[in-house]
N, C-alpha and C positions, 0 to 999 in steps of 0.2 A: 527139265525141271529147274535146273538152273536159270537158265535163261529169263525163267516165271519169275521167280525168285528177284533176280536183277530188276529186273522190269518193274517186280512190282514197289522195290526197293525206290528205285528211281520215282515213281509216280506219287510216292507218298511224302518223298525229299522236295518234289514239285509243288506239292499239295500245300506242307511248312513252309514254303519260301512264298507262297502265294498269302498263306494267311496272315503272314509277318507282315509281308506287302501291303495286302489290306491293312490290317492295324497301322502300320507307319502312315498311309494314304489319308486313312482314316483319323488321326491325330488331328484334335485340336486343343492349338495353345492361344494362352492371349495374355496381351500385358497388359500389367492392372497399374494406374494412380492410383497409392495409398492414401489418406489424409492421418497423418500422425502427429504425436505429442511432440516427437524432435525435427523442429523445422530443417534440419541441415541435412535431414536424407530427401532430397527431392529426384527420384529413381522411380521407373517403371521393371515390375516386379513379375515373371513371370508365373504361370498357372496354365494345370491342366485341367480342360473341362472334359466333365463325365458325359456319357452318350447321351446321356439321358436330357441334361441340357442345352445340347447343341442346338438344337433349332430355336431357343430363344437369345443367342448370343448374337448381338450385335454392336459396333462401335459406337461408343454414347451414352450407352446404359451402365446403370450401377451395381455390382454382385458383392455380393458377402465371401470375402476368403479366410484363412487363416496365416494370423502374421505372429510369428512366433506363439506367443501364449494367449496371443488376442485373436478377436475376431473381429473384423475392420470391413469396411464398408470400400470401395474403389470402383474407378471409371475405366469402363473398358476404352482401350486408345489404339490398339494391335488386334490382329488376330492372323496368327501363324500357324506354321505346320511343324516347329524344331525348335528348340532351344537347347543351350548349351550347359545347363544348370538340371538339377535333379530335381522334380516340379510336386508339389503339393497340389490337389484336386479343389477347387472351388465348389464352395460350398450351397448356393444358391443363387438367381437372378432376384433384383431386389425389383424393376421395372419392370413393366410388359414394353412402354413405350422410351424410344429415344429421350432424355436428357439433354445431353452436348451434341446438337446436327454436326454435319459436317464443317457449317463455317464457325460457329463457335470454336471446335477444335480448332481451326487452322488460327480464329483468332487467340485463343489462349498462348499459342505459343509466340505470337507476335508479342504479346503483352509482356510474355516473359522476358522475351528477347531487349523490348527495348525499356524495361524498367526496372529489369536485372534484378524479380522478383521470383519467386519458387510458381513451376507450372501449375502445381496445386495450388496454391493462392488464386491462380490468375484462373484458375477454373470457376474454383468457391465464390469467387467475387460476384460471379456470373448469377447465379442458383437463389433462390428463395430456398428458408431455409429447412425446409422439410425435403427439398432435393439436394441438398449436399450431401457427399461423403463424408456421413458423420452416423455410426453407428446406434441405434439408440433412438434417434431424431425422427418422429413420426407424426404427422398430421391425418387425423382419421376425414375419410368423404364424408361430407354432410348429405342426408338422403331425404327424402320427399317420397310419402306414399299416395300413391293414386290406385285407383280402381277400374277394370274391365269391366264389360257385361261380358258374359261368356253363355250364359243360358237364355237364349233370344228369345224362345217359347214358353217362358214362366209369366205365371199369370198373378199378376199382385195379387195379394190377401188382406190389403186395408191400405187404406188413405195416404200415408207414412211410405209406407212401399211403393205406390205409385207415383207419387212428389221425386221418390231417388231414381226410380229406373226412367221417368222424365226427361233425368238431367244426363241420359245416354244417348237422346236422340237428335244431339247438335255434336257431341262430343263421344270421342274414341275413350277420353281417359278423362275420369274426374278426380278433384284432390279428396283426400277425409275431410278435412274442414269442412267443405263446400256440402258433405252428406252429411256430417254430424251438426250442421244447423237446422237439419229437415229431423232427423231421428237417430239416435245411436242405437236403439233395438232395432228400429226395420237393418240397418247396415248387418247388423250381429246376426241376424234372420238370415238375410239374402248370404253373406257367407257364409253360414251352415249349411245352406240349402246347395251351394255350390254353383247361385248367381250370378256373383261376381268375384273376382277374381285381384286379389293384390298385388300391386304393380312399383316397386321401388327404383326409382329416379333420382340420380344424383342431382342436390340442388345446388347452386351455386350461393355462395354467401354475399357478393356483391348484386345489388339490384341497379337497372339502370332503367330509366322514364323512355317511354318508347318517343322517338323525335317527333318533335311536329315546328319547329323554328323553319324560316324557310329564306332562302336566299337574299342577301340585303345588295342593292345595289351598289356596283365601283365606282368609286372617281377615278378619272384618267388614270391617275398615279397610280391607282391600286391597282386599275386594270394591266397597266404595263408589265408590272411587279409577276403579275401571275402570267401571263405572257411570257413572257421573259423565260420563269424558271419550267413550266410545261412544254417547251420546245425547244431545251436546252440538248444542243449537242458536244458541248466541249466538255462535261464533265471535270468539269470544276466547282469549289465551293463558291456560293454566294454570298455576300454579307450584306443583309437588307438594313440600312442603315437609315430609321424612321424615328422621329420625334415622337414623343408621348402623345398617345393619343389620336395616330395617323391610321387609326386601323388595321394593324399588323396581326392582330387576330383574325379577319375577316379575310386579309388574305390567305393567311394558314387554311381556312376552311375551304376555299375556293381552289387553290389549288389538291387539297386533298382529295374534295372531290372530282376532279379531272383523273386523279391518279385512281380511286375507287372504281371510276367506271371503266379504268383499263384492266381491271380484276390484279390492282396490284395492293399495296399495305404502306403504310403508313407510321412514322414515329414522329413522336411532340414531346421532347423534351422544357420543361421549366424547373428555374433553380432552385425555389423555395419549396417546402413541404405546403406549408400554408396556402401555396396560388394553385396547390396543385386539386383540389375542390372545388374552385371555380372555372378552371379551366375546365374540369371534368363535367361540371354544369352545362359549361358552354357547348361543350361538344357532344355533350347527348342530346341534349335541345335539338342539334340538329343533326345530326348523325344515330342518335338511339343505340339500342344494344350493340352494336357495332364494335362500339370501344371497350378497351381495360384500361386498367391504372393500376402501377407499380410506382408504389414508393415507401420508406419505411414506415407513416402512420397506419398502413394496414396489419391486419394481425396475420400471424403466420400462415394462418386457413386461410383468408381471403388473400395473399399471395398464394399461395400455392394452388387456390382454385384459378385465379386469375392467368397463373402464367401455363397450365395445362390448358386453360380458352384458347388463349394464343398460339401453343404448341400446336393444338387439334384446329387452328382455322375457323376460330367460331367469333374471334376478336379481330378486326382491320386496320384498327386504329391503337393503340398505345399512348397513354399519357404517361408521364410520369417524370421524376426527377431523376437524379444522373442515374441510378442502376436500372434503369429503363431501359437502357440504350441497350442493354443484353437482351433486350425483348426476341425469344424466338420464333419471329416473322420469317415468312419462307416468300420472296419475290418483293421486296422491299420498293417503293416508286419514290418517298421523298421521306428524310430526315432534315424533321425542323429542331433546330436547337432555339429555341425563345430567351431572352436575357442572356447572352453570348459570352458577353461583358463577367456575370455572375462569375468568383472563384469557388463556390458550392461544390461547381463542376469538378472543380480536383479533389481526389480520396490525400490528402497529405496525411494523414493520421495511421494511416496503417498501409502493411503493403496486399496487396502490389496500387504504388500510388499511379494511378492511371487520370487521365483527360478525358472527362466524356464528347468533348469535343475532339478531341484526336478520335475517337473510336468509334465519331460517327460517320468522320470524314473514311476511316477504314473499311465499314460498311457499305457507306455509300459509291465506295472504290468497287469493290466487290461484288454489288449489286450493279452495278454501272444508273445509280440512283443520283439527283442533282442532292445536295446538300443547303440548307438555308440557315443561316446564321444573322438571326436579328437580335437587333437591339439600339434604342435611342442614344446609348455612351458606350461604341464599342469598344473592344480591350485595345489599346493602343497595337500589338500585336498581329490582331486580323486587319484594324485600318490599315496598318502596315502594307499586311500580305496585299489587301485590295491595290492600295496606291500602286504595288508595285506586279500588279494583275496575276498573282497567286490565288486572287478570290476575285470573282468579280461583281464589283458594288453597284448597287441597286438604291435609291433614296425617296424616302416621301419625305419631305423636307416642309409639311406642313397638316395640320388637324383636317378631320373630316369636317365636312359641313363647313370650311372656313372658318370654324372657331380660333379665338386668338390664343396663343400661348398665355400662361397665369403672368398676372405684372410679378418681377422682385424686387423685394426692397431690402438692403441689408441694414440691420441694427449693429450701431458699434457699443461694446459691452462695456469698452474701454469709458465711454461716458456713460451710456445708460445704466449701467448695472453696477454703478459704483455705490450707491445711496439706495439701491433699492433691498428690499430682504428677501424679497420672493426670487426664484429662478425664470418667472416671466415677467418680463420689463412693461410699463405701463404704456409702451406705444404697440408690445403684441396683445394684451387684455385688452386693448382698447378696441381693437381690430375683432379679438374674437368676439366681446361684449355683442359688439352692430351688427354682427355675422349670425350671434344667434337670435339678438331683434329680429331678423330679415327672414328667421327660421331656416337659417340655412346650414350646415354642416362643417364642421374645422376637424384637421387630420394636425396633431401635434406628436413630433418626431424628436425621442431622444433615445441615440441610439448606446443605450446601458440602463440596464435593469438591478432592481435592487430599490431599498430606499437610499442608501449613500454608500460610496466607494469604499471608506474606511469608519473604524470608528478607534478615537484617541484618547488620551488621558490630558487635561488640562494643568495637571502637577505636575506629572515627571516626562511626560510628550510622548509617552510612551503606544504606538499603535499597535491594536491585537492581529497579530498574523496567524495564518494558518499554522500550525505545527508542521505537516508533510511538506510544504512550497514555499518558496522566497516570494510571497505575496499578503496582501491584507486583506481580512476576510472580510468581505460584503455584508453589510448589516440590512439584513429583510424586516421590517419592522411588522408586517401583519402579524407573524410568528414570531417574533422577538428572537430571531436565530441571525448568527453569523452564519456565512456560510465560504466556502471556498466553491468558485466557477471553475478550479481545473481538477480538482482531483476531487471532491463531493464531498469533502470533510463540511460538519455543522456542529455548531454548536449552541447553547444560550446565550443569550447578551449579560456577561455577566453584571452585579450590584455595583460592582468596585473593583477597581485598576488590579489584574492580575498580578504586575510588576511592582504598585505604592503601594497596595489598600485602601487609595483613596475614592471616595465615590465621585470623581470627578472626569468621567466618561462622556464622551462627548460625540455626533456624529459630524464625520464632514465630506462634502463631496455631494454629488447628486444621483441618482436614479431613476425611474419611471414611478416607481414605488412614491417615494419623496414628490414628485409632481401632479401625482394624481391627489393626496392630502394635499397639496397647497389649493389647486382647483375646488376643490371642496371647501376650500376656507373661502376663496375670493369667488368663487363662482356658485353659492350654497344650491343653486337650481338649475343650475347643470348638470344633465346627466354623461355621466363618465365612463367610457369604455376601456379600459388599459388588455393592453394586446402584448403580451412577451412571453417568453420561456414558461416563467413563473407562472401565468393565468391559462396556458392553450396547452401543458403536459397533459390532460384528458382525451383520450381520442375523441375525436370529432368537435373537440372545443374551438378550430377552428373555424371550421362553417359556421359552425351556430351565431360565433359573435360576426362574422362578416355577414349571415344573412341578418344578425338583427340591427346591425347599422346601416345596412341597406332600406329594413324597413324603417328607417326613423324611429328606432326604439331607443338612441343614445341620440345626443348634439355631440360629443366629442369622443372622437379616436384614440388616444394617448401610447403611442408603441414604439418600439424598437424596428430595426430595418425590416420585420416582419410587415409595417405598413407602408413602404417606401416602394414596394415592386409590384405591379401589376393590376392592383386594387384596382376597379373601377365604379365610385358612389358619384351619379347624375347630381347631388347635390352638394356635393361638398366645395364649398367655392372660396375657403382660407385654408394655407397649410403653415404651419409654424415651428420653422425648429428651435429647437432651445440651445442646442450647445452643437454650432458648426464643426467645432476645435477638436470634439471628442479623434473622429477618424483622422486627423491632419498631424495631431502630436503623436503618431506613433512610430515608433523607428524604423519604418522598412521604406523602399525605391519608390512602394505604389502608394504610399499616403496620399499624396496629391489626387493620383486617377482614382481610386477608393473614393475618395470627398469628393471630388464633383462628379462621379456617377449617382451616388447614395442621394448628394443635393440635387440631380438634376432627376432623378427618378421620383424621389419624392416629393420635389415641386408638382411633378408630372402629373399627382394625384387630382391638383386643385382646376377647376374649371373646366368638367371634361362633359359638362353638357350649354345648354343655350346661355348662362349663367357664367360671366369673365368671369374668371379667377384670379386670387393673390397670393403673396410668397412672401415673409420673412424670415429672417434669418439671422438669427441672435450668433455672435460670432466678435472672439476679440483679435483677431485679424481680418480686418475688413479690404485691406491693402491686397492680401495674396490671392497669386491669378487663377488658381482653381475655384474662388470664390466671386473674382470680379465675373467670368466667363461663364461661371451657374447663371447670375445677373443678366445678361446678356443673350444668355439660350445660347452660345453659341460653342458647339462643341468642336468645329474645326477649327479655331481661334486655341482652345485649351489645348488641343492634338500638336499644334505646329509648334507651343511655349514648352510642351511636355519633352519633346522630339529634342528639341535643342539639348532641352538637361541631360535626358538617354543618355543620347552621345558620347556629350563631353565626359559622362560619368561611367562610361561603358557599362552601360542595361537594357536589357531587351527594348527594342527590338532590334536595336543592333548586337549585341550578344546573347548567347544561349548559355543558361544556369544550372549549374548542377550544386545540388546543395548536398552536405552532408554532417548527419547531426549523430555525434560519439556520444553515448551516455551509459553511468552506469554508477552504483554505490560509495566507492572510492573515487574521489575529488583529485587527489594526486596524481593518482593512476591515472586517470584519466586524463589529464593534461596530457604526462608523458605520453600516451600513446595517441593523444590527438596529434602532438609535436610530430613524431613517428610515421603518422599519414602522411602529412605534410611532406616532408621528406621524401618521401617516397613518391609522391606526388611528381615535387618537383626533379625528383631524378628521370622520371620517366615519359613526361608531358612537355611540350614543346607547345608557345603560341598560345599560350594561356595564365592568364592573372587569378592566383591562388592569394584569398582573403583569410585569414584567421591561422592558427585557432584562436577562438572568442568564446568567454560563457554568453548562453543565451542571456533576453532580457531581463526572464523570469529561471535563475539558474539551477533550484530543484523544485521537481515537479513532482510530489508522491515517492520523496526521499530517494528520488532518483538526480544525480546531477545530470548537466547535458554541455557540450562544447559543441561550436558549429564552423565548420568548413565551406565556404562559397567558391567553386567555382565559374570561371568564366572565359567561353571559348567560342570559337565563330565556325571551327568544325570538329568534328568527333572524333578524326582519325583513330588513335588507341585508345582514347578515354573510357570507354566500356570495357575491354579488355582490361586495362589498370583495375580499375574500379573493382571488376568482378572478381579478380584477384585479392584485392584490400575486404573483399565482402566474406571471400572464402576462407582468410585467413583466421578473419576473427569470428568464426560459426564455431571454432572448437573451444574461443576461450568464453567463458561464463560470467567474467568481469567485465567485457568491455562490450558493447553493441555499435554496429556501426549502420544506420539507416540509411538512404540514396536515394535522393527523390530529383530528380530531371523537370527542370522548370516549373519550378516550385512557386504557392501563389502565394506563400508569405512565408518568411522565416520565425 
């Protein structure tokens, strides 16, 4: 009996140690990315999932946990069997499907890594924002109802009835619409009867024209071009380095297609929000539903439908601007970056400040995909890298069809614009005058919006600035508002000097605003299109006005750099700027490359069908070589005078930049602790030239001051290590902020 006893003792000891087993085996944990309010906990948080939800846990997806008294939203990034901590159960799966694939993970942490931003950030950046990790944040499906037959042997009972059940015998599923133009009783009838049957389909909110555009023939050059990068095996980037108007679109299509028929995908990167419409034109024309587009003029839904197209394989092609490049493509064949040149392309303003040219060349690593980087003014940078075969360069070094590049002519302002009142001098009127005789179209380029820069006091010279920033507020005269362009203060134009009380307020300076009223005084019959911030903040205000100067509904273009890139009107055969000097006077390295991309871009607009084209250029440096070499067309002439300066000045491309900008409420404080970095800087860095501290140009911004630290270095050895120390030091103080942006596209 004993023996029983024992034995049975033993087998049920067996039993406990197996069910433990089990349960331990059976354990699942996972580490969750939180998105929180305090950016300086950036940690992966353990959780125990309940059984119940194990089979929809996967790496990628988003779950609802409990984080202390909150409930927060996170990205599953782990999934383990142990932890060393006492685990809270998660609370739900927020996804059915993947969010972050596998290479988005792996690239988040690169981003992190090299821009010494928080992983969450460099996730978020990723996401349209109905898929971030952000509690609360929800975009509902838009749905579409259609209809079944279901009862085949029902026999219509009148006229009405038979017109709908009809419209069963070409199609499996019809819309309501399409039955409620025939009868909304017979519908209400046949579903009582248990005819038909209602069918909801999620509809997408972007619509695309099915393609019918068909393949245009290559010139040699083009043809080489796509040769070239279709049977590229060295995987490296390219930098297509074509003139305005050499057909760099036609090749994007041509190779894309090569890649389509390999059953692989596709990204097209452009810089502007505004070219990103036409370009989407272009390529549904010929490509059809095929494509998406990602960029911020969409509304939340239409991202968030678009990029589940993408995720589920229903989209090929991707256009969009830089957060495009996140596009979740799965077997990626080419990454086109169009306007290369563009500084759009860097996020400076917030972190994680990332390249979307670095991160396509990352991509395209990954994919083992060729990479294309065009553009007519490339960044001094990639001509660089090309010269010195880091990239290898590719040239159509002339127009299709043979057309000629537009004539320049420069106006010096120094004589012309002495005696005149207007901001257009009578030898550009004169030009635009015979231009629209000839009924032909003028693109006129002043790149600042507003009616005038400031407005002053003729008594006491007093100019009204913003209250929150060391700036002058922009006087908008449609509205009669001041406004402030960095931090969105507005106000009225007041009667009388803030500062005298005299009414002797005055405007000075120039705008788009201010140029468009002058046209209208000297040109009374001309019709005026002005294109800037101010007129296209309505979605889709830019299509409309670029389709309706396309139809000849305007003679003149009037904008800001919004019409300098990409544009393409068959008629427009004068371009005119008004004020060269705007981009050249401003204090940073690239003033020069900035001015003669923007002037050779916008030249680029004029004569781009059978019809020469012309250029002038109102400009009171007529002498300086970024403006003789606009003149010229000739962009490796600007490259070799630009190179020289580099150098001697140490700046890229012979040095790499690390910028860093201290800002925070106290002025004083802030000095000292910029001095502080410095210091420490230099205690710890070797082989590197440390610039400032310096107040920025514009020294508070939204009653915030800001100091800015430049460096500059030819390799990294510790500098990330330093840096991310100087980053972690100041996370716990609340006075001082310290931002790190790694070649930075302006200070």
């Amino acid at each position: 009996m004993l023996f029983f006893e024992e034995l049975l003792f033993n087998l049920e000891f067996i039993l406990l140690f197996a069910i433990i087993l089990v349960e331990k085996v059976m354990l699942v944990i996972v580490g969750v990315l939180v998105q929180i309010s305090n950016q300086n906990v950036d940690k992966i948080f353990d959780y125990l999932v309940p059984s119940r939800l194990e089979p929809s846990i996967k790496r990628g997806i988003r779950i609802l946990v409990p984080f202390g008294r909150q409930t927060l939203e996170g990205f599953v990034l782990e999934i383990k069997e142990s932890s060393e901590v006492e685990l809270k159960e998660i609370y739900s799966v927020v996804d059915s499907d993947i969010v972050l694939n596998e290479e988005l993970l792996q690239l988040g942490k690169d981003i992190q890594k090299s821009t010494l931003s928080t992983l969450i950030s460099a996730y978020q950046v990723m996401l349209p924002k109905a898929l971030k990790a952000k509690a609360g944040v929800r975009v509902n499906k838009k749905y579409h109802t259609f209809y079944r037959l279901v009862d085949k042997e029902y026999i219509a009972t009148s006229l009405p009835q038979k017109k709908v059940l009809a419209l069963f015998q070409e199609k499996e599923l019809v819309s309501r619409e399409e039955i409620l133009k025939i009868s909304s009783s017979a519908l209400s009838t046949l579903l009582t009867k248990n005819v038909l049957m209602a069918v909801q389909q999620e509809d997408y909110r972007m619509k695309y024209e099915v393609g019918n555009d068909c393949q245009r023939k290559l010139t040699s050059l083009q043809q080489y071009v796509v040769d070239t990068v279709i049977h590229d095996t060295k995987h490296i980037p390219f930098l297509l380095f074509g003139v305005t108007g050499s057909g760099k679109t036609e090749v994007y299509m041509h190779i894309i297609e090569h890649v389509l028929s390999q059953g692989k995908t596709a990204i097209v990167l452009v810089p502007e929000i505004s070219l990103t419409p036409q370009m989407v034109d272009e390529f549904s024309n010929r490509f059809g539903t095929q494509i998406a587009a990602l960029h911020s003029a969409l509304s939340e839904g239409e991202k968030y439908d678009e990029w589940r197209r993408i995720a589920r394989g229903e989209a090929n092609i991707v256009i969009g601007a830089r957060s495009a490049i996140f596009a979740p493509l799965k077997n990626i064949g080419i990454i086109i970056v169009d306007e290369e040149h563009s500084d759009s392309y860097k996020q400076g303003d917030k972190s994680p400040r990332y390249h979307a040219r670095d991160i396509a060349i990352w991509r395209g690593k990954y994919h083992q995909a060729p990479v294309l980087l065009g553009s007519a003014t490339p960044s001094l940078e990639s001509m660089a890298r090309a010269q010195k075969g880091v990239y290898q360069l590719l040239t159509l070094d002339r127009r299709v069809n043979g057309r000629k590049l537009p004539d320049v002519e420069i106006i010096d302002m120094n004589l012309e614009g002495k005696n005149n009142s207007y901001h257009l001098t009578d030898s550009l009127l004169n030009e635009v005058r015979k231009c629209l005789e000839r009924r032909e179209q003028v693109i006129l380029f002043l790149n600042r919006r507003g009616f005038s820069t400031f407005v002053t006091c003729k008594s006491c010279s007093n100019s009204i600035k913003c209250p929150n920033c060391d700036i002058t507020l922009t006087y908008h005269k449609s509205n009669q508002m001041l406004r402030c362009h960095y931090c969105g203060y507005a106000t009225l134009l007041p009667k009388v000097c803030p500062n005298c009380g005299e009414e002797a307020l005055t405007d000075l300076g120039v705008g788009t605003e201010k140029i468009e009223e002058e046209l209208h005084t000297l040109l009374p019959k001309a019709r005026v299109l002005r294109m800037d911030v101010d007129t296209t903040s309505r979605k889709g205000a830019h299509k409309k006005m670029i389709e309706a100067f396309r139809n000849y509904e305007y003679d003149i273009l009037l904008g800001t750099q919004i019409v300098a890139k990409g544009l393409d009107f068959p008629n427009v055969t004068l371009v005119g700027v008004i004020n060269a000097d705007t981009s050249l006077n401003i204090p940073d390295f690239r003033s020069s490359e900035n001015t003669y991309s923007l002037l050779s871009q916008v030249a680029g607009r004029s004569g781009r069908s059978e019809k020469q084209g012309k250029v002038l250029i109102q400009t009171f440096n007529p002498d300086h070589y970024a403006i003789f070499y606009v003149r010229q067309h000739d962009y490796l002439g600007f490259y070799k005078q630009e190179m020289v300066i580099r150098k001697k000045l140490g700046y890229p491309p012979f040095y790499y930049l690390c910028y860093l900008k201290i800002s925070g409420k106290d002025s004083k404080l802030l000095f000292q602790e910029a001095l502080k970095i410095k210091r420490c800087l230099e205690r710890n860095l070797v082989n590197v030239t440390i610039l400032g501290p310096t107040s920025l140009s514009v020294f508070r911004v939204n009653n915030i001051y800001r100091y800015g630290i430049i460096i500059k270095y030819k390799k990294d050895n510790n500098l990330r290590l330093i840096l991310s120390k100087i980053q972690n030091h100041y996370k716990t103080n609340y006075k001082v902020r310290v931002d790190i942006d790694f070649n930075p596209s302006h200070f």
